[in-house]
C-alpha positions in Angstrom: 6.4 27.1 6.9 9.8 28.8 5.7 12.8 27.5 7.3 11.4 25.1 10.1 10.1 21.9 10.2 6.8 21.2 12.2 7.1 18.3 14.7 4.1 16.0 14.5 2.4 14.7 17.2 0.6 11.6 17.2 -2.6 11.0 19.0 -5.0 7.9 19.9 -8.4 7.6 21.3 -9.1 4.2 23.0 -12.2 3.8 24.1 -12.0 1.0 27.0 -14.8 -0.3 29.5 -15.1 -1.2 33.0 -17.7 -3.1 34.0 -18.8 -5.5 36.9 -21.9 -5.4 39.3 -23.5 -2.8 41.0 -21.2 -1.6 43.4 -17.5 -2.9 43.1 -15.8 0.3 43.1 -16.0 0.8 39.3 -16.8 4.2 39.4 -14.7 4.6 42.3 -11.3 3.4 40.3 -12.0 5.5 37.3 -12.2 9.0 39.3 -9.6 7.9 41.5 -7.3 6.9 38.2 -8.5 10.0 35.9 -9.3 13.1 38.7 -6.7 11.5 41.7 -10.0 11.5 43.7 -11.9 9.1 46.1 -15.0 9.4 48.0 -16.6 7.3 50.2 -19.9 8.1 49.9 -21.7 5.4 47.2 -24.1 6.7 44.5 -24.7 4.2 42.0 -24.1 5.1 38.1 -27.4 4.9 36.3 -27.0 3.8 32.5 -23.4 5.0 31.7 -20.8 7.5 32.3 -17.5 8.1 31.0 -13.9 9.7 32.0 -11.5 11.1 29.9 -7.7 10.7 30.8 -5.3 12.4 28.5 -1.7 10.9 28.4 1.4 12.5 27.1 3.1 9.1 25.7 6.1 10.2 25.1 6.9 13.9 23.3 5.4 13.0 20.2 2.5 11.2 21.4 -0.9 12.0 23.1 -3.3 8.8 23.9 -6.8 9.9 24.7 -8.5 7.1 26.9 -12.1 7.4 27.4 -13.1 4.6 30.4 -16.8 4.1 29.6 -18.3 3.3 33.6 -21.4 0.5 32.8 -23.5 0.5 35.3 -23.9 -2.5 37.3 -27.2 -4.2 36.4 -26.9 -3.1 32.7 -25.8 -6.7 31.9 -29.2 -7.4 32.2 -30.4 -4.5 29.5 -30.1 -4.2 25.7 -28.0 -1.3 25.6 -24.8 -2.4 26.5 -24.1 -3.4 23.0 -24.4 0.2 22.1 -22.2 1.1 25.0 -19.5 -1.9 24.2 -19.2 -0.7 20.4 -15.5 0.5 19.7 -14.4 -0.5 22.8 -10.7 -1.9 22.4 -10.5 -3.5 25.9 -12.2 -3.8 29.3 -11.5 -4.0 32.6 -13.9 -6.6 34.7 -14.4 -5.0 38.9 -15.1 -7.3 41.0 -16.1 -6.9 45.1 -13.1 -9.2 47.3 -15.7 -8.8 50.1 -18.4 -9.8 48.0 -18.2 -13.5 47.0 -21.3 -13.1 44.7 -19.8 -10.3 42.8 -16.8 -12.8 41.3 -19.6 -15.5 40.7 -20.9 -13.1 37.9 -17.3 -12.4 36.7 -17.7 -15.0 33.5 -21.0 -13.6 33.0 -20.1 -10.4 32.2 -17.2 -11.7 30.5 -19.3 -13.7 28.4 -21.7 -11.0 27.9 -18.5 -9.0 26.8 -17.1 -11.6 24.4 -20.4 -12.0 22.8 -21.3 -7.9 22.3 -18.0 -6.7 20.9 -15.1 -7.7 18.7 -11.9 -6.5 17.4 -11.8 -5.9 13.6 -10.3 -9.0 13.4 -13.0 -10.9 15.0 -11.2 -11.8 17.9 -12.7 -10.6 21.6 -11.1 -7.4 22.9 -8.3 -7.9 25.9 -9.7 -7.9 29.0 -8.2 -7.7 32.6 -9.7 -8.8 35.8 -9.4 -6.2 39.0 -10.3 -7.2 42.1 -11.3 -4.3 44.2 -11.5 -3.4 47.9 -9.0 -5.4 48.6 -7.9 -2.8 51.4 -11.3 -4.1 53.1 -11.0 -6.2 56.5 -13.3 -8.5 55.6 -11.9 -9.8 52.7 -12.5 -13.2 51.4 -9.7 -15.8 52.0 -10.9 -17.6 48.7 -10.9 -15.1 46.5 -7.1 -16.0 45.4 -7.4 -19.5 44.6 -10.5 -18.9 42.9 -9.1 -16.0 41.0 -6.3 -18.5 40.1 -8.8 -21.5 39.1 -11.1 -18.8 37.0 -7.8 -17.6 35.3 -7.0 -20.7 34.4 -10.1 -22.3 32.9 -11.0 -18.9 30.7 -7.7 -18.2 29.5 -5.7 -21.1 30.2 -3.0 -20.0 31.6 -2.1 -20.6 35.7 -1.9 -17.0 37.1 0.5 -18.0 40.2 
């Protein structure tokens, strides 16, 4: 091009999951995050779906992020190592109403740590979210045992 320069913009696809059991809200934070939408009416994801948000960095920057949505009892299934593949983090949903779904937290953590890798071997980053926490019927435990889990997997105090 004659007498101009093209600016060049950057751009990034990152391909990160969010999984937890059936029914956390995982599907729920995903379309309200991506599409600024929430419903209230619950239909469970079978297999796996995925979002696409598209983020204007900065003006010379566009970071594609796909959040792959696991369905909840795919844990449990073989495919989940095809879905994990690439992924360069994960977010793990858990139910504050639901005392059971933070008991599997560390499974699918550990199901997680064991499927996929960084291409330096070490596991992707992954954050905790603890969801519904507008609910009445929240549990009073769920802090200090956020705060003991946090400390024994990563080993850092989180208060």
């Amino acid at each position: 091009m004659a007498g101009g320069s093209v600016s060049e913009c950057k751009e990034y696809l990152f391909k990160v999951l969010v999984i937890g059991e059936l029914g956390v809200g995982k599907t729920s934070i995903i379309k309200r995050y991506v599409h600024q939408l929430f419903s209230q009416h619950y239909r469970a994801t079978i297999g796996v779906d995925f979002a696409l948000k598209v983020i204007n960095w900065d003006s010379k920057t566009l970071v594609r992020l796909q959040l792959w949505d696991i369905a909840g009892q795919e844990r449990f299934g073989n495919m989940t190592r095809v879905y994990y593949k690439e992924a360069v983090g994960a977010f793990v949903v858990f139910d504050v109403t639901r005392g059971a779904t933070f008991d599997a937290v560390s499974k699918w953590k550990h199901d997680l740590d064991s499927k996929v890798k960084l291409a330096n071997g070490n596991p992707i980053p992954a954050m905790l979210l603890a969801n519904k926490c507008d609910q009445k019927k929240e549990n009073p435990n769920s802090t200090p045992l956020m705060d003991k889990f946090l400390a024994k997997t990563t080993g850092y105090p989180s208060s």
